[in-house]
RODO-2510 file (C-alpha; in nm, 4 decimals, decimal comma):
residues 223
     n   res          X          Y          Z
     1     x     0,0000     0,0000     0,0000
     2     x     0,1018     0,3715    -0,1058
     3     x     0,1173     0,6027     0,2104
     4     x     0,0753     0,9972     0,1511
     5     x     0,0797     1,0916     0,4970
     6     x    -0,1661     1,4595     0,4749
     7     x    -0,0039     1,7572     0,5400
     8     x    -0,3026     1,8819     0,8264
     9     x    -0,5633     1,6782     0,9223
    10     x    -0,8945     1,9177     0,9070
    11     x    -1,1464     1,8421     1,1991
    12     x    -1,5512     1,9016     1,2511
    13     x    -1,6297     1,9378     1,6021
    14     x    -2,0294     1,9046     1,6349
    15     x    -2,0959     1,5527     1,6070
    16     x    -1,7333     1,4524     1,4795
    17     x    -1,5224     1,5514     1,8173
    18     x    -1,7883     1,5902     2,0662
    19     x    -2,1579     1,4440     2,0833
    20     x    -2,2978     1,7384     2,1336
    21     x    -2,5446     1,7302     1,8502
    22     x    -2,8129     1,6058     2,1318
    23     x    -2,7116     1,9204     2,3212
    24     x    -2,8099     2,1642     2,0153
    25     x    -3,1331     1,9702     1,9594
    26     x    -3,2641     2,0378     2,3172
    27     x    -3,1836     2,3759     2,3124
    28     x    -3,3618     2,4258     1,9874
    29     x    -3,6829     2,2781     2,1110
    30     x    -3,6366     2,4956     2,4198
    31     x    -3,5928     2,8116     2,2540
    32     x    -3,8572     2,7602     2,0046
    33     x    -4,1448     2,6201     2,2144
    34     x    -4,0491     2,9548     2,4299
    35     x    -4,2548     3,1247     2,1885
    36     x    -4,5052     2,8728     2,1296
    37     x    -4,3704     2,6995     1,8523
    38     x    -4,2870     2,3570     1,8135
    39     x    -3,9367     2,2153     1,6835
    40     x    -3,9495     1,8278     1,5541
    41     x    -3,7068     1,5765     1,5059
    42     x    -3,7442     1,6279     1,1528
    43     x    -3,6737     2,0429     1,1561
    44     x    -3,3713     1,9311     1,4187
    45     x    -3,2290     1,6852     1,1437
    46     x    -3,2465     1,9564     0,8097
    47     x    -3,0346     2,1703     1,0019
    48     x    -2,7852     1,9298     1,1275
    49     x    -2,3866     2,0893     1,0258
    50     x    -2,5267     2,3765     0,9118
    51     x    -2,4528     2,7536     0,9731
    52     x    -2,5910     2,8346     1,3145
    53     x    -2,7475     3,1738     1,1167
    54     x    -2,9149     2,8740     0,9009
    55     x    -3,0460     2,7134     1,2292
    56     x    -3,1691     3,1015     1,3462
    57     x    -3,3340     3,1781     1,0282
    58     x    -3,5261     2,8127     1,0472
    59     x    -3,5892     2,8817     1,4142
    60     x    -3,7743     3,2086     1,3171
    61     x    -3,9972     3,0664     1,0480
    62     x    -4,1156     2,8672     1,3667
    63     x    -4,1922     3,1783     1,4927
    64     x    -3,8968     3,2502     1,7392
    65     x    -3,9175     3,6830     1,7338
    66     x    -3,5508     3,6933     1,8148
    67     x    -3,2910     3,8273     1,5258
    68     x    -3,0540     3,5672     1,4026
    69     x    -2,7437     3,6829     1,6185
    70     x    -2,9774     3,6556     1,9509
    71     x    -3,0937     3,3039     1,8261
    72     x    -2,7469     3,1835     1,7749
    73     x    -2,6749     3,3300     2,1284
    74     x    -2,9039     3,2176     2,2957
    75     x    -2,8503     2,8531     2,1532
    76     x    -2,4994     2,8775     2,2459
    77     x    -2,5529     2,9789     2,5893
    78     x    -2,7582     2,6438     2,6600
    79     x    -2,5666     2,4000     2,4757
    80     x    -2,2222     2,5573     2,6777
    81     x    -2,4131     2,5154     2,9915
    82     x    -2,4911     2,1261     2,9188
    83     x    -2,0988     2,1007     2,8475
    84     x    -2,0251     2,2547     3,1776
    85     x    -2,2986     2,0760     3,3567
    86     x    -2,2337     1,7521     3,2343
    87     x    -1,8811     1,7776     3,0764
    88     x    -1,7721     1,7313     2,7065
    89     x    -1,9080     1,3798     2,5166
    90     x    -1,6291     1,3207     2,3661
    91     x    -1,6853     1,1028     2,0514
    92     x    -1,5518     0,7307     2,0337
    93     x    -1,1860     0,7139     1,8934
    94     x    -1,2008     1,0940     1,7884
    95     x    -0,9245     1,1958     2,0961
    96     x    -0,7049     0,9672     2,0437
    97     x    -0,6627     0,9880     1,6932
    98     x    -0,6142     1,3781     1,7145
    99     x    -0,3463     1,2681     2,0007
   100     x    -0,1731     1,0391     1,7323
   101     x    -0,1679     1,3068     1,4807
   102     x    -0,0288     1,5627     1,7575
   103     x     0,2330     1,3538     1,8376
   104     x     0,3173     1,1970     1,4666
   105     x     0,3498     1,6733     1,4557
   106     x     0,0397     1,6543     1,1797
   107     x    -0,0561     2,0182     1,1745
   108     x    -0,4927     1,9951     1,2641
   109     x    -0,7274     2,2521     1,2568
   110     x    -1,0851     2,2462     1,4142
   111     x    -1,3138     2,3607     1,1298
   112     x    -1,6274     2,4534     1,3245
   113     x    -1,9734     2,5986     1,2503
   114     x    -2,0353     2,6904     1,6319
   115     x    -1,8932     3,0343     1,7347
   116     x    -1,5380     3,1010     1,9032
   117     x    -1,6515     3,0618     2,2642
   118     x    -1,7722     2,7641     2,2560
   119     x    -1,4747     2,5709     2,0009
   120     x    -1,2144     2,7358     2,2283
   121     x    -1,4136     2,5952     2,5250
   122     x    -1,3756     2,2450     2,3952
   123     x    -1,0458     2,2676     2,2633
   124     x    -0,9643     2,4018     2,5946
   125     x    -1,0442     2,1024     2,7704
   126     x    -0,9211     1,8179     2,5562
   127     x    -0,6725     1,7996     2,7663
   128     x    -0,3538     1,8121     2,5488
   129     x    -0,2780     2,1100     2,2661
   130     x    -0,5378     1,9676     2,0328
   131     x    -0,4955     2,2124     1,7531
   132     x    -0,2969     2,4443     1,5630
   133     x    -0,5791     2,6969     1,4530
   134     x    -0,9517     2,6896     1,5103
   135     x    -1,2359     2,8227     1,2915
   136     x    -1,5403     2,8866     1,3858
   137     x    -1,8395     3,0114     1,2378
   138     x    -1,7958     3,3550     1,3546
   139     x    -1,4864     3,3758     1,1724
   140     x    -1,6317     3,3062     0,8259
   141     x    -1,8957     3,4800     0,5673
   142     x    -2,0066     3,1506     0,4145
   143     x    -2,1455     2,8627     0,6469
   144     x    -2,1141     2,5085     0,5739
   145     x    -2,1915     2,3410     0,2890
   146     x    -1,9777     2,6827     0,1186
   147     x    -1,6748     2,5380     0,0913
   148     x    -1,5003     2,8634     0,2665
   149     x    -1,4923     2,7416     0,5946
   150     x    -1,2331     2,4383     0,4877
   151     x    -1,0390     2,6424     0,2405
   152     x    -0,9943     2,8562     0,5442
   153     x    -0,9162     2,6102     0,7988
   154     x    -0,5929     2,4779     0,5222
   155     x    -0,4985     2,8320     0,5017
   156     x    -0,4797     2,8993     0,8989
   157     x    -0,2070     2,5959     0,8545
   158     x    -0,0327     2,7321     0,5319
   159     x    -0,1297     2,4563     0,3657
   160     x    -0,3291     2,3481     0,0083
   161     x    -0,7004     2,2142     0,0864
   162     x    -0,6533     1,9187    -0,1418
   163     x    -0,3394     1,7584     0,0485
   164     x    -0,5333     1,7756     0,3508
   165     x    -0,8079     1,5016     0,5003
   166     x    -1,1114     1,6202     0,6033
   167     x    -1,3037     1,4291     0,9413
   168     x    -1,7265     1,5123     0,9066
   169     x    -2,0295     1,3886     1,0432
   170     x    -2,2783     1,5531     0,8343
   171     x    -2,4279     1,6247     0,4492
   172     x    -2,3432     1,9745     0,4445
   173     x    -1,9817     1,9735     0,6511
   174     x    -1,8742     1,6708     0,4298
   175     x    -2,0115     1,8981     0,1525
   176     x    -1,8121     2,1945     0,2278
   177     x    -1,4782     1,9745     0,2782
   178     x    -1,5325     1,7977    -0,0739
   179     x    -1,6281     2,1099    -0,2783
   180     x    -1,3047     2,2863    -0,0891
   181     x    -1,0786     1,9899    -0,2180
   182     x    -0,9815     1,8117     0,0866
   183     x    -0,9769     1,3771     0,1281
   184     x    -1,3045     1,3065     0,3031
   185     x    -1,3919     1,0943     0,5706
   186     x    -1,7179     1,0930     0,6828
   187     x    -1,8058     0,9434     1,0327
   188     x    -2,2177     0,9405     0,9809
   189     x    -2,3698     1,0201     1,3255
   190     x    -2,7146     1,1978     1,3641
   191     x    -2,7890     1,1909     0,9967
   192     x    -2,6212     0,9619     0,6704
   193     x    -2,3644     1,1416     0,4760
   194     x    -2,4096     1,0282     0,0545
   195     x    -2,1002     0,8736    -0,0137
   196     x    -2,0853     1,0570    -0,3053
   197     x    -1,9890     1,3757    -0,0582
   198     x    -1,6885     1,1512     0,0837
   199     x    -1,4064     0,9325    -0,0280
   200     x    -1,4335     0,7271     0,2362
   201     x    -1,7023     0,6074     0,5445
   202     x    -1,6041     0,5070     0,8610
   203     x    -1,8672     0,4123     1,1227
   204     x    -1,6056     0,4961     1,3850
   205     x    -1,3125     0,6427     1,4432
   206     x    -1,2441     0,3876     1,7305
   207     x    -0,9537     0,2315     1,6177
   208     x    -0,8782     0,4611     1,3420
   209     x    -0,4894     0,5913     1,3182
   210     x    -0,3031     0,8238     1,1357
   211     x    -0,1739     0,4840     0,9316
   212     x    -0,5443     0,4263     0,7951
   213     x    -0,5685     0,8726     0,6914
   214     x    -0,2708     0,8246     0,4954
   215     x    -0,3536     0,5106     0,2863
   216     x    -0,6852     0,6972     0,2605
   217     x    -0,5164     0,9946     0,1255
   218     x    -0,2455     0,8115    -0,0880
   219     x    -0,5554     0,6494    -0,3189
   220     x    -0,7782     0,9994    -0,3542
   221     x    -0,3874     1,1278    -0,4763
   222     x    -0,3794     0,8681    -0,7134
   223     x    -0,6790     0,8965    -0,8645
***
């Protein structure tokens, strides 16, 4: 087998890192049944790794009379308040492969949709120096599935989009990561990701090293 070890791994953190998705969920029921609306599984699941403005603008057709930027704070402010209450879910296999890559010296960036506050929070706490750059959603004009945010999280690292790898949970991050260049896993978790949108699908990253990323990436290369 061919190895092309990456030159930066590129990581989602909502559903990917941490299983927070559950966490976003109930505190888009909570904020939308606050004004007498009703938020189903279904509405939870179409905006699943997108944009928090995306989830705000969704939120208001519901009838939420809050402008976007208070929606996306006031979702923020309850899903960092489950992390603190009940501490971070950290996803199977997801720590300990960013440890591998850390100490293999594998540049990584988070590539985030939710605002600065809360990545830094969880990067924060993973316990080691996790990352070399972090962007959030705050720090871009174009939300997942644009492909700006992973084009952005390559250039934080100096580095081209397509000789990076790519970890997502979702349609639309997996979306933004292909369209931007990168190798593509996708690590399906609250919703399927078309395998058309990845190069690869992993139902874990439990067991998953920086060995199985770059025989990953040496194929996509050699296509």
């Amino acid at each position: 087998m061919t190895h092309s070890t990456p030159a930066a791994v590129l990581w989602d953190m909502d559903g990917t890192l941490i299983n927070s998705e559950p966490y976003w969920i109930s505190a888009e029921i909570d904020v939308v049944e606050s004004f007498g609306g009703e938020w189903t599984h279904d509405d939870a699941m179409a905006v699943v790794g997108s944009g928090l403005f995306i989830s705000a603008r969704a939120m208001q057709a519901k009838g939420v009379q809050l402008d976007e930027n208070a929606i996306v704070d006031a979702l923020t402010e309850r899903v960092m308040a489950q992390l603190c209450d009940s501490g971070i879910p950290w996803r199977p296999g997801a720590r300990e492969l960013l440890r591998e890559l850390r100490t293999a010296a594998i540049p990584t960036a988070l590539v985030t949709m939710s605002i600065g506050r809360m990545a830094h929070h969880v990067v924060n706490n993973l316990g080691f120096d996790g990352f070399d750059a972090v962007i959030s959603g705050d720090d871009v004009k174009n939300p997942k599935p644009h492909p700006e945010p992973y084009r952005a999280g390559a250039a934080a690292l100096g580095v081209q989009t397509a000789d990076c790898v790519a970890i997502e949970d979702s349609p639309p991050g997996a979306t933004s990561a292909f369209t931007a260049g990168a190798t593509v896993v996708g690590v399906p978790f609250m919703v399927e990701i078309p395998e058309g949108l990845t190069h690869a699908l992993w139902p874990t990253l439990d067991g998953r090293t920086l060995e199985h990323l770059s025989e990953l990436h040496a194929k996509v290369a050699t296509r």
